[in-house]
LUMGUTOR-547511 format. One line per field, with one value per atom (N, C-alpha, C, O): residue in one letter; residue number from 0; chain; atom name; x, y, z. Coordinates in steps of 0.05 Angstrom, whole numbers, always signed. Example, Ala and Ser with C-alpha at 12.3 -4.5 7.8 and 13.67 -1.06 7.14 Angstrom:
residues 2
residu (A;A;A;A;S;S;S;S)
num (0;0;0;0;1;1;1;1)
chaine (A;A;A;A;A;A;A;A)
atome (N;CA;C;O;N;CA;C;O)
px (+264;+246;+264;+285;+257;+273;+258;+268)
py (-114;-90;-66;-66;-45;-21;+1;+23)
pz (+156;+156;+156;+169;+142;+143;+157;+161)
END
This chain:
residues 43
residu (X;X;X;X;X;X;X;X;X;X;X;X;X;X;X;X;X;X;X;X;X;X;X;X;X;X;X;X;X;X;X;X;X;X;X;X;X;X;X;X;X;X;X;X;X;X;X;X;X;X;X;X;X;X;X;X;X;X;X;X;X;X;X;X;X;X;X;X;X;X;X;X;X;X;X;X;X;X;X;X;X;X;X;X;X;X;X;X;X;X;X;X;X;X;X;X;X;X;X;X;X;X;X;X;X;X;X;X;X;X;X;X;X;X;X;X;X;X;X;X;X;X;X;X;X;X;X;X;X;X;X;X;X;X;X;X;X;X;X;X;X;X;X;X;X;X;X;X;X;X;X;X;X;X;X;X;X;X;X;X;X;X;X;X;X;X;X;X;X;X;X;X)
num (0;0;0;0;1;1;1;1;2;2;2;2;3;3;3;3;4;4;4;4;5;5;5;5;6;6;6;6;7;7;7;7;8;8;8;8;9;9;9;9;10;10;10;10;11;11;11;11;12;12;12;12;13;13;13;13;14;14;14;14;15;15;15;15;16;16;16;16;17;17;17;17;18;18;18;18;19;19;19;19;20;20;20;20;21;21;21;21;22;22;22;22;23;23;23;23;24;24;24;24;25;25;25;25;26;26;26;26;27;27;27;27;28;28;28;28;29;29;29;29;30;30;30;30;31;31;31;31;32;32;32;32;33;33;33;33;34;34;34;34;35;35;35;35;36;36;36;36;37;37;37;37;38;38;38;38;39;39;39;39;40;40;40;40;41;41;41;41;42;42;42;42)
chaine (A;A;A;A;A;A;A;A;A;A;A;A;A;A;A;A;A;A;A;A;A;A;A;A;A;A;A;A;A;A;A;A;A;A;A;A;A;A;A;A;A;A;A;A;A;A;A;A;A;A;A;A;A;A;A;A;A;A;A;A;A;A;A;A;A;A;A;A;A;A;A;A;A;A;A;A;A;A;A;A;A;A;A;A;A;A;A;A;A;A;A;A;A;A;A;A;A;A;A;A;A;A;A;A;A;A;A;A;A;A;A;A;A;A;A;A;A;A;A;A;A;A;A;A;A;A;A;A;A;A;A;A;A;A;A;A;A;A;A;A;A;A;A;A;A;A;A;A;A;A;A;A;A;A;A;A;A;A;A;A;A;A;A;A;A;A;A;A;A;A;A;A)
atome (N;CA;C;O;N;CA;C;O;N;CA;C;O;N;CA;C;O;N;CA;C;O;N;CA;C;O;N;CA;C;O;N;CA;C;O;N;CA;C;O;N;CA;C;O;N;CA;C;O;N;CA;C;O;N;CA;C;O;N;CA;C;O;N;CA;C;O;N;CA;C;O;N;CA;C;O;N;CA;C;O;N;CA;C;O;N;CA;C;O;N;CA;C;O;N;CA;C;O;N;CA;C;O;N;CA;C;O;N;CA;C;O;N;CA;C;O;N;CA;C;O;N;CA;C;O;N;CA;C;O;N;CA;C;O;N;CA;C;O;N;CA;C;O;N;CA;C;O;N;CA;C;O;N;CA;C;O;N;CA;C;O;N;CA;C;O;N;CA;C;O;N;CA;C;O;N;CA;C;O;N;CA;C;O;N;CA;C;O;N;CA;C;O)
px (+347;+329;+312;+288;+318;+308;+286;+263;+295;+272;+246;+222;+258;+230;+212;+189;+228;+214;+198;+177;+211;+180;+156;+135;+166;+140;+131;+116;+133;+110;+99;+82;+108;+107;+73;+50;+83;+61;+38;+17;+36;+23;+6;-16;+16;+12;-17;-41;-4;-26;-36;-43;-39;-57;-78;-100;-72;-89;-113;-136;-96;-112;-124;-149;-118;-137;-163;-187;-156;-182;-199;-223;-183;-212;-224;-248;-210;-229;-253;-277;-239;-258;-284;-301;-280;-303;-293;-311;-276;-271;-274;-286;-266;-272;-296;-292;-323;-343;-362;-380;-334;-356;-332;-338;-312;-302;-313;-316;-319;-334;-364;-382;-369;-401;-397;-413;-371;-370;-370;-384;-344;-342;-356;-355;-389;-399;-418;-429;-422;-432;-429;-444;-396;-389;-380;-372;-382;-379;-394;-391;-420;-435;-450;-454;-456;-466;-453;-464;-434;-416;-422;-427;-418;-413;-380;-366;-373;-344;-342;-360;-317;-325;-304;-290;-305;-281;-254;-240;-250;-221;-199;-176)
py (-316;-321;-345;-341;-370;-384;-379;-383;-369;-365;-351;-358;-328;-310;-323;-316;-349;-363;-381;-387;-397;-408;-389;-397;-364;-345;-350;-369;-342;-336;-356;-353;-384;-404;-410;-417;-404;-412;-395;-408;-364;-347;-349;-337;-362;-377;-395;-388;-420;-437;-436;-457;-410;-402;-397;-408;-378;-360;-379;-372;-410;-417;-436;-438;-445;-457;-432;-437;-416;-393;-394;-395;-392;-382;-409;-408;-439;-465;-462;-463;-457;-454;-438;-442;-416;-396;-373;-358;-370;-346;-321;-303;-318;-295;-279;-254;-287;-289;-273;-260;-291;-287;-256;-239;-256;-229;-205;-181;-213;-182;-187;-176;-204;-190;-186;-177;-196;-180;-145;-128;-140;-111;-98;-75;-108;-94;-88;-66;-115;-104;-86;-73;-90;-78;-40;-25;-33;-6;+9;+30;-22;-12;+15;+26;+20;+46;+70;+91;+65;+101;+97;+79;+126;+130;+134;+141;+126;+137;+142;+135;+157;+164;+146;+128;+153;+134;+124;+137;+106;+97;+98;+92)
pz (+30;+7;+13;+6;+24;+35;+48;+40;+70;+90;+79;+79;+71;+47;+31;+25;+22;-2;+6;-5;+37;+53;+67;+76;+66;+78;+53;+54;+32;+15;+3;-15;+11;-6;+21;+15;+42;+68;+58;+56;+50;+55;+18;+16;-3;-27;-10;-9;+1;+7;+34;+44;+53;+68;+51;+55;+26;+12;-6;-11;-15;-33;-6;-8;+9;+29;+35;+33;+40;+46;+20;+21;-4;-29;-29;-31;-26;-33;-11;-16;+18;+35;+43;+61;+21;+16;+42;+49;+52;+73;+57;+68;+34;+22;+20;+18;+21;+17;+50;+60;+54;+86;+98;+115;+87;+102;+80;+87;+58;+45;+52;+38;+74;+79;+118;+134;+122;+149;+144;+155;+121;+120;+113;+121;+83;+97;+117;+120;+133;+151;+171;+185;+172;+194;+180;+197;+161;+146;+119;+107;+113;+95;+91;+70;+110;+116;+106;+102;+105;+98;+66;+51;+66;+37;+37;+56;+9;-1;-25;-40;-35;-54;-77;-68;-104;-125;-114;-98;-121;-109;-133;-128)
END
């Protein structure tokens, strides 16, 4: 239980280091650049 509780406790403040840092931003305009083109349909 330990061990689990430091993964998620790491993968907690990987996550909030990425949104302060604005990474979010920049991986939804990698995808779509890198797949804007298709169509899809409702999710």
């Amino acid at each position: 239980m330990g061990g689990s509780t430091k993964f998620v406790f790491l993968f907690v403040l990987f996550g909030a280091l990425l949104d302060k840092a604005g990474a979010g931003n920049h991986f939804i305009k990698m995808a779509f650049g890198a797949l804007g083109h298709l169509k899809s349909g409702p999710a």
